[in-house]
DSSP file (Angstrom, degrees, kcal/mol; ACC not computed):
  #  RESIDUE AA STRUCTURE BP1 BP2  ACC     N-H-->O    O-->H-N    N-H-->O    O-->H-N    TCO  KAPPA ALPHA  PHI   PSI    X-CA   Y-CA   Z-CA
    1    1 A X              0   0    0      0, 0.0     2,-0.1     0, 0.0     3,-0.1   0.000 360.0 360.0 360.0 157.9   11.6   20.7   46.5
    2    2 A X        -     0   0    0      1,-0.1     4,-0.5     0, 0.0     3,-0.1  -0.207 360.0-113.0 -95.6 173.0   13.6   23.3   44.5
    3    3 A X  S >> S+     0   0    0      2,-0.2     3,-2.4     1,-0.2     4,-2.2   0.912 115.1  55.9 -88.3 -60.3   12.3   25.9   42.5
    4    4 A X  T 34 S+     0   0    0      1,-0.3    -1,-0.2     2,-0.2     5,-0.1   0.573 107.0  42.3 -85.7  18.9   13.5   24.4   39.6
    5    5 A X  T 3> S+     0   0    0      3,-0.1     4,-0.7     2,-0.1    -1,-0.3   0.413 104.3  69.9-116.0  12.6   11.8   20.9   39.8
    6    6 A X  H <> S+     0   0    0     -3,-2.4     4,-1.6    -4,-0.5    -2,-0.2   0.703 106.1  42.0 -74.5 -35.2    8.5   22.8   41.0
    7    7 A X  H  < S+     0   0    0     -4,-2.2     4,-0.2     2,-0.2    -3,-0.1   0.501 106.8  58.5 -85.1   0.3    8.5   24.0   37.4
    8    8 A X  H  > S+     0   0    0     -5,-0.4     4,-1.7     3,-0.1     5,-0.3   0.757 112.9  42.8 -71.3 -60.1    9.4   20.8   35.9
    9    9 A X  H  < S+     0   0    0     -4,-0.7     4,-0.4     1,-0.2    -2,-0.2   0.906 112.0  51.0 -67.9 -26.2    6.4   19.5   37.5
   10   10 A X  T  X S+     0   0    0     -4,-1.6     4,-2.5     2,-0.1     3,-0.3   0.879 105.8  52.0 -55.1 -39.1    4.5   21.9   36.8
   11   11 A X  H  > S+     0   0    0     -4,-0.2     4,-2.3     2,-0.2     3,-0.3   0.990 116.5  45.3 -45.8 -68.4    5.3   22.0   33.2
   12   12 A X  H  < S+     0   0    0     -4,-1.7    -1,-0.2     1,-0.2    -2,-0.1   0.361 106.6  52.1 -98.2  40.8    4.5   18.4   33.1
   13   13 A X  H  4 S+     0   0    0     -4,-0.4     3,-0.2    -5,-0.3    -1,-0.2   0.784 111.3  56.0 -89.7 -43.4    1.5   18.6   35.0
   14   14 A X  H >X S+     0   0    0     -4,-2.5     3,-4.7    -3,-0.3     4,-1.1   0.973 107.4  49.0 -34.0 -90.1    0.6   21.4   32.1
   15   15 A X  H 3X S+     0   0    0     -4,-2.3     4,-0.8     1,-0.3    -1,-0.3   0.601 104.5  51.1 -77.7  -0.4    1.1   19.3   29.6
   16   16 A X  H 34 S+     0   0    0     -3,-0.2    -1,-0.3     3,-0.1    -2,-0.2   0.051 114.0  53.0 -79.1  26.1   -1.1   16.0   30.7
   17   17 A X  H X> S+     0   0    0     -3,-4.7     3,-3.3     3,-0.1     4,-1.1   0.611 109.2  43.2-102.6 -66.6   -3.8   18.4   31.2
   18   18 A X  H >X S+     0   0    0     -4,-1.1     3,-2.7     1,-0.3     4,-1.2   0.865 114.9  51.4  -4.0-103.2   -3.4   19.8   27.7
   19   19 A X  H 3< S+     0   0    0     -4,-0.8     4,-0.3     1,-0.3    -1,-0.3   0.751 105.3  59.9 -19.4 -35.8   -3.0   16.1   26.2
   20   20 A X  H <> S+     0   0    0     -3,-3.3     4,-0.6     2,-0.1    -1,-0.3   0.821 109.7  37.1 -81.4 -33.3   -6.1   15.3   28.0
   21   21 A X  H XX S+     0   0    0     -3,-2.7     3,-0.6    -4,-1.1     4,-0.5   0.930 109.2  57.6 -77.6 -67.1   -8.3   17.9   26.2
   22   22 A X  H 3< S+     0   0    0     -4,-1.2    -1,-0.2     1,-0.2    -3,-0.2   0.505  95.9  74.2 -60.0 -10.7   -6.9   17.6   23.2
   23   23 A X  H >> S+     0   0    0     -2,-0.5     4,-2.6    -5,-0.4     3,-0.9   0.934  96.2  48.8 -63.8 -61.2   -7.9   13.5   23.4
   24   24 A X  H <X S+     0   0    0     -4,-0.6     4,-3.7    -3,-0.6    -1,-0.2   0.868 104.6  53.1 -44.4 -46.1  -11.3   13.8   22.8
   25   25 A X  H 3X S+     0   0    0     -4,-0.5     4,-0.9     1,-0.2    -1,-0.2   0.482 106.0  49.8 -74.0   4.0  -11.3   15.9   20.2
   26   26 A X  H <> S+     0   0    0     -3,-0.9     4,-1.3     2,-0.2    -1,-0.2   0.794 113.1  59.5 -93.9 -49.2   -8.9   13.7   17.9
   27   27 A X  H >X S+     0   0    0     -4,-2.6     4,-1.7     1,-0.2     3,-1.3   0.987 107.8  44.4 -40.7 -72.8  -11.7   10.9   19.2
   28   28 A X  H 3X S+     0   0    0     -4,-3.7     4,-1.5     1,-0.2    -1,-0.2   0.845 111.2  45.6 -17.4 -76.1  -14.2   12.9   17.7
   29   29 A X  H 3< S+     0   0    0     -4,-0.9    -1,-0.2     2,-0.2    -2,-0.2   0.772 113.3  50.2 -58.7 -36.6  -12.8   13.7   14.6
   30   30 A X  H X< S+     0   0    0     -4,-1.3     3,-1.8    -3,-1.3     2,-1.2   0.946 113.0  49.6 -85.0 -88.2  -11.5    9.9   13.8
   31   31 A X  H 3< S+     0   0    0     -4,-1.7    -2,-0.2     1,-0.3    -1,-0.2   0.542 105.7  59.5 -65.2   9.9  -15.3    8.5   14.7
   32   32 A X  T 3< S+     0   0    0     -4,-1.5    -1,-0.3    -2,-1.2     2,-0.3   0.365  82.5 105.1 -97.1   4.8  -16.9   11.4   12.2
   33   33 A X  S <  S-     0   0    0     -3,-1.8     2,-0.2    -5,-0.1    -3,-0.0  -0.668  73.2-129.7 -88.7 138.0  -15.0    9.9    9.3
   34   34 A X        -     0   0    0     -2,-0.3     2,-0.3     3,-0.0     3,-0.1  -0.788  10.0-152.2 -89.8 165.3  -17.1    7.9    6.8
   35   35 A X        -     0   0    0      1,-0.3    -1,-0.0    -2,-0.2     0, 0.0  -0.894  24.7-117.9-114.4 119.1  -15.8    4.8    6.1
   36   36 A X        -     0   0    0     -2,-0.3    -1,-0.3     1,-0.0     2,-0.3  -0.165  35.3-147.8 -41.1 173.2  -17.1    3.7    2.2
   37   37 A X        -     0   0    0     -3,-0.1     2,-0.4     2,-0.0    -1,-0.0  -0.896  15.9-169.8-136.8 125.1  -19.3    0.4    2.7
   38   38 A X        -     0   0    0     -2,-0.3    -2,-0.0     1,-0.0     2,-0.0  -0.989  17.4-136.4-132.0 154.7  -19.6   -2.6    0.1
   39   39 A X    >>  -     0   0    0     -2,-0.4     4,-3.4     1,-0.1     3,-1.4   0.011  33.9 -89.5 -85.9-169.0  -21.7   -4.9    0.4
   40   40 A X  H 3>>S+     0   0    0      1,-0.3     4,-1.8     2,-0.2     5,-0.6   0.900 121.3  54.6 -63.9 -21.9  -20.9   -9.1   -0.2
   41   41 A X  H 3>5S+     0   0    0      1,-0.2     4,-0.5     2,-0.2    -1,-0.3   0.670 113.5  43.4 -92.8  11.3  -21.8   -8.9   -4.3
   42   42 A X  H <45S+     0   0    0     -3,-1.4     4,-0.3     3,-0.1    -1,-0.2   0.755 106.5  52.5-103.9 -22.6  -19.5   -6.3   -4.5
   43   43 A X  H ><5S+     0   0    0     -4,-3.4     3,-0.5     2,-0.2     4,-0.4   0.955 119.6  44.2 -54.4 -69.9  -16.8   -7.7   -2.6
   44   44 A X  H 3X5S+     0   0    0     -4,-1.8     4,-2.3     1,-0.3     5,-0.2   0.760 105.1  54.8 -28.0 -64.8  -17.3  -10.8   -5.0
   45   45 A X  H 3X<S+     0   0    0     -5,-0.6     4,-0.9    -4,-0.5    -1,-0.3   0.819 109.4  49.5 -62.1 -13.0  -17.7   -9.4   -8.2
   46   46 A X  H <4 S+     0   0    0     -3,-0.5     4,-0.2    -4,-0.3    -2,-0.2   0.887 108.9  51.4-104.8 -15.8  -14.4   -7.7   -7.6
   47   47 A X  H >> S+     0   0    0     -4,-0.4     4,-3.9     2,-0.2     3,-1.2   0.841 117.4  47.8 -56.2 -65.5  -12.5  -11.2   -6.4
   48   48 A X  H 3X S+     0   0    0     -4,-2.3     4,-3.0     1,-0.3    -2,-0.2   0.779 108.9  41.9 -49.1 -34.7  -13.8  -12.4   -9.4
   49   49 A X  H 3X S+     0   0    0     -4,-0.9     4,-2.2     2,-0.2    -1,-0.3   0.687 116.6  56.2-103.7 -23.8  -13.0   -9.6  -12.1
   50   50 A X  H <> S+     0   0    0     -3,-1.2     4,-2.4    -4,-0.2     5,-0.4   0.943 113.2  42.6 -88.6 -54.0   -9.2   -9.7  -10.0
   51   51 A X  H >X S+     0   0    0     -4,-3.9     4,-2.2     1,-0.2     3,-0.7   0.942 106.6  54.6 -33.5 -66.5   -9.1  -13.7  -10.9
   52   52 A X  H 3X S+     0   0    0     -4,-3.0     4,-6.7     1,-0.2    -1,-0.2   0.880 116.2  43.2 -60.1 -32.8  -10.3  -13.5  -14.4
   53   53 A X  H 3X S+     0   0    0     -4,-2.2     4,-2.3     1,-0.2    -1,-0.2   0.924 105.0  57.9 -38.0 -45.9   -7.0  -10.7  -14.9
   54   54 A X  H <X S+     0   0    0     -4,-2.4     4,-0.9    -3,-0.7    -1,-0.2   0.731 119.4  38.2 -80.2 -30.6   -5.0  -12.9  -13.0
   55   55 A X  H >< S+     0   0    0     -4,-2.2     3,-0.8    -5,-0.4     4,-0.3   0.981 111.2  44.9 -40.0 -98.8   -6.2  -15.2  -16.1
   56   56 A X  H 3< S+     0   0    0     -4,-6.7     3,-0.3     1,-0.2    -2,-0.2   0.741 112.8  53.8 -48.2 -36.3   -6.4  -14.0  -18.7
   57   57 A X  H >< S+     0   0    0     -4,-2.3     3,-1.6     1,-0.2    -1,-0.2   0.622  86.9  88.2 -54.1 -50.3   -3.1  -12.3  -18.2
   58   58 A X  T << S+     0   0    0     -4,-0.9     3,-0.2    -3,-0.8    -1,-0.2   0.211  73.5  58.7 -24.9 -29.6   -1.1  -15.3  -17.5
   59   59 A X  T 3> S+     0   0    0     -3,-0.3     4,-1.6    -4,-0.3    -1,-0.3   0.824 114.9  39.4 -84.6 -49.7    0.1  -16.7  -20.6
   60   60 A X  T <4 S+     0   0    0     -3,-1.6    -2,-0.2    30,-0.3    -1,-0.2  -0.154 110.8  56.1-101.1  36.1    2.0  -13.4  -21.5
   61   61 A X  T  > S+     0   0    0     -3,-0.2     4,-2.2    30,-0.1     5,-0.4   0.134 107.5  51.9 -98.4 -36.8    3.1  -12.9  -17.9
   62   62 A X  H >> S+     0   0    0      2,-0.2     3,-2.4    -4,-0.1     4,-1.3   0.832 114.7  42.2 -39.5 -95.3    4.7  -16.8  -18.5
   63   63 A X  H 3X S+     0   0    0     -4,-1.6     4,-2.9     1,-0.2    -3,-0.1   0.563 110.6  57.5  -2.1 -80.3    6.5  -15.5  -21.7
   64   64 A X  H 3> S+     0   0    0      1,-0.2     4,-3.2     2,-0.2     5,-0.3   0.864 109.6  48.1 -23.1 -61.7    7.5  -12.0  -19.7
   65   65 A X  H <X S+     0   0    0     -3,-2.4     4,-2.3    -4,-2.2     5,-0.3   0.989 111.9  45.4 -67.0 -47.3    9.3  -14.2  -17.0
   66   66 A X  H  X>S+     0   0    0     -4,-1.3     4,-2.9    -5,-0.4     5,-0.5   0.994 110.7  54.9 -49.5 -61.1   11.2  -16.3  -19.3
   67   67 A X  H  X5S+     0   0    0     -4,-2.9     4,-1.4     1,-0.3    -1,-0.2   0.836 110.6  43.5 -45.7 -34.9   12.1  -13.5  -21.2
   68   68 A X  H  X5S+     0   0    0     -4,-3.2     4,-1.4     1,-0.2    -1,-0.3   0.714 103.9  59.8 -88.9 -20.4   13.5  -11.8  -18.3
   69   69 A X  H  X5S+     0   0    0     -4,-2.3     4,-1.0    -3,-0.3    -1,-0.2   0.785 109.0  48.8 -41.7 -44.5   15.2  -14.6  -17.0
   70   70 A X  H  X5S+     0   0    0     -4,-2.9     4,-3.7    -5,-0.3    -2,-0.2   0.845 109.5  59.9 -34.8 -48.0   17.2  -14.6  -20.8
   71   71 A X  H  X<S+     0   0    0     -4,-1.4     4,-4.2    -5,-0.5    -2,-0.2   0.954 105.7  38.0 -68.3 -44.6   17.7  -11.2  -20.1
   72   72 A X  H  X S+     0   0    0     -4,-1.4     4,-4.5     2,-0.2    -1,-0.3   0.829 105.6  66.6 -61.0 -34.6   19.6  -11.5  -17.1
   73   73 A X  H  X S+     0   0    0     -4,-1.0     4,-0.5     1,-0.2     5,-0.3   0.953 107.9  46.2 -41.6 -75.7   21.2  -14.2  -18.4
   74   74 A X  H >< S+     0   0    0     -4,-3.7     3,-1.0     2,-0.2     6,-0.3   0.789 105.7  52.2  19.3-102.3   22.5  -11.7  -20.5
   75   75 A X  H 3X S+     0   0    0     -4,-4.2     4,-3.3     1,-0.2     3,-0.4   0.856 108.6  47.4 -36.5 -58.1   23.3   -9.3  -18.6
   76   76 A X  H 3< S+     0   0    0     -4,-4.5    -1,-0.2     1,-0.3    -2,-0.2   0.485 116.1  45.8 -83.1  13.7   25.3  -11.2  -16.4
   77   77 A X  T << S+     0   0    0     -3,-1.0    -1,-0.3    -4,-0.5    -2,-0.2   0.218 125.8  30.4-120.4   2.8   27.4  -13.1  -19.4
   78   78 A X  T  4 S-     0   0    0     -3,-0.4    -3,-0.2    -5,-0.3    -2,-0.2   0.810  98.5-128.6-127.4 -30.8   28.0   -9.9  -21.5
   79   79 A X     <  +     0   0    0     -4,-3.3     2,-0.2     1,-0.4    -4,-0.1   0.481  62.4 136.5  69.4  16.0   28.2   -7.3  -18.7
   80   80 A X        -     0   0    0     -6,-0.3    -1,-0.4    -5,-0.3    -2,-0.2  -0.677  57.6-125.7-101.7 161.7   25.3   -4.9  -20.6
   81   81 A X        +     0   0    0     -2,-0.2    -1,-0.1    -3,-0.1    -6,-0.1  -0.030  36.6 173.9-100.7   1.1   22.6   -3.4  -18.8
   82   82 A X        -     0   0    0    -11,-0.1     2,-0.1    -7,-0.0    -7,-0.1   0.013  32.8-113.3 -21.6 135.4   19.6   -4.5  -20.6
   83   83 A X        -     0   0    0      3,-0.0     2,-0.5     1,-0.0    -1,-0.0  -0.216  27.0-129.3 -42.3 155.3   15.8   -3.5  -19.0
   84   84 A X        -     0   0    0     -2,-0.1     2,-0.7   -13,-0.0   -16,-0.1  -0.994  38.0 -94.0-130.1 128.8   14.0   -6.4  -17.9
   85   85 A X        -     0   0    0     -2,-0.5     2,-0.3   -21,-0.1     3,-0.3  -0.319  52.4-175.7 -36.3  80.2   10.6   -6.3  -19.4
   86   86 A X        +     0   0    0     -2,-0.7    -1,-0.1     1,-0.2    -3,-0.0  -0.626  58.6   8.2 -86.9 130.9    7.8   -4.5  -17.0
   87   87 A X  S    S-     0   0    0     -2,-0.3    -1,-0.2     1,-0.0    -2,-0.0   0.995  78.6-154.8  80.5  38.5    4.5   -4.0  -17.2
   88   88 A X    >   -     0   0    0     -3,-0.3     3,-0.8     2,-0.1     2,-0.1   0.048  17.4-114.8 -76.2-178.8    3.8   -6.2  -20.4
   89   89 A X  T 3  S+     0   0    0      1,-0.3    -1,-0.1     5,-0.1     3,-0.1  -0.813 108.1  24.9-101.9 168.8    0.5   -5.3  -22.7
   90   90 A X  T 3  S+     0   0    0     -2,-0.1   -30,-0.3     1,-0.1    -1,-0.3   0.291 101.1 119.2  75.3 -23.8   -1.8   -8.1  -22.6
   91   91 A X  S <> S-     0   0    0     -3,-0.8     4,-1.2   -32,-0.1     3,-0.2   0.280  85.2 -92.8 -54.8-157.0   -0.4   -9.3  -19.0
   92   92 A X  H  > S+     0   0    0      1,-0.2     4,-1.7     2,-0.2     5,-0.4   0.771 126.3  65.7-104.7 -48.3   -2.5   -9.5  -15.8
   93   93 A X  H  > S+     0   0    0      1,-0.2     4,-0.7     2,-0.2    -1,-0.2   0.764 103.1  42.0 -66.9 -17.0   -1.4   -6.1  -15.1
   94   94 A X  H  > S+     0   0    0     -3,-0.2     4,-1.7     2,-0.1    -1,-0.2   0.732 114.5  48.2 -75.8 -45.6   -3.3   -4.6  -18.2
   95   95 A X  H  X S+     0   0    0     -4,-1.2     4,-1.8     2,-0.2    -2,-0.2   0.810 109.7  58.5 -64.7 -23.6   -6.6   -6.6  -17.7
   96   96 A X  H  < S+     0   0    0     -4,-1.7    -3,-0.2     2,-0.2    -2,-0.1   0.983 111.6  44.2 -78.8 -72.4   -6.1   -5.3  -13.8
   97   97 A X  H  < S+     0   0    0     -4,-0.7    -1,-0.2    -5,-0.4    -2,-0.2   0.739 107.7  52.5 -23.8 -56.2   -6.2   -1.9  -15.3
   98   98 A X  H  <        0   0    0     -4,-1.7    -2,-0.2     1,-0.2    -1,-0.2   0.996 360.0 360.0 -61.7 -66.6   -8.9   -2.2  -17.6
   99   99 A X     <        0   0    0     -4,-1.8    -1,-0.2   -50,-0.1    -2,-0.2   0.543 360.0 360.0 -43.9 360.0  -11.5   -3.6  -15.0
């Protein structure tokens, strides 16, 4: 073998030793993280509170889409640049917010 692949392999003998301590301690550190925990009512109640947004919201999320379907409409017959309505108040995305 040559001088210079006797310090290739050492080199990457070097560095799977390295790589091999340094494994545990990465283990470590990942299984020392807490993880929050909720239990089933909370999981529920919060399915629930996501629905009733997804509700209430619904009526002025209709509207929103029509409108922005006009808007494009628009857009593409006039050539202007109009915003398309995001984020309306009173949509599912405001009730989402509030809860």
């Amino acid at each position: 073998m040559t001088p210079k692949q006797q310090k290739a392999l050492a080199l990457a003998r070097a560095r799977r030793r390295r790589a091999a301590a340094q494994q545990p301690q990465e283990q470590e550190a990942v299984a020392t993280q807490e993880v929050p925990q909720t239990n089933l009512v909370e999981q529920t109640m919060n399915g629930v509170n996501e629905g009733l947004a997804e509700l209430a919201g619904l009526p002025v999320d209709l509207a929103t889409g029509a409108l922005n379907l006009g808007i494009s409409g628009v857009n593409a017959m006039a050539g202007t640049d109009i915003d398309a309505i995001s984020d309306p108040i009173g949509g599912s995305g405001s009730f989402k917010g509030a809860l």
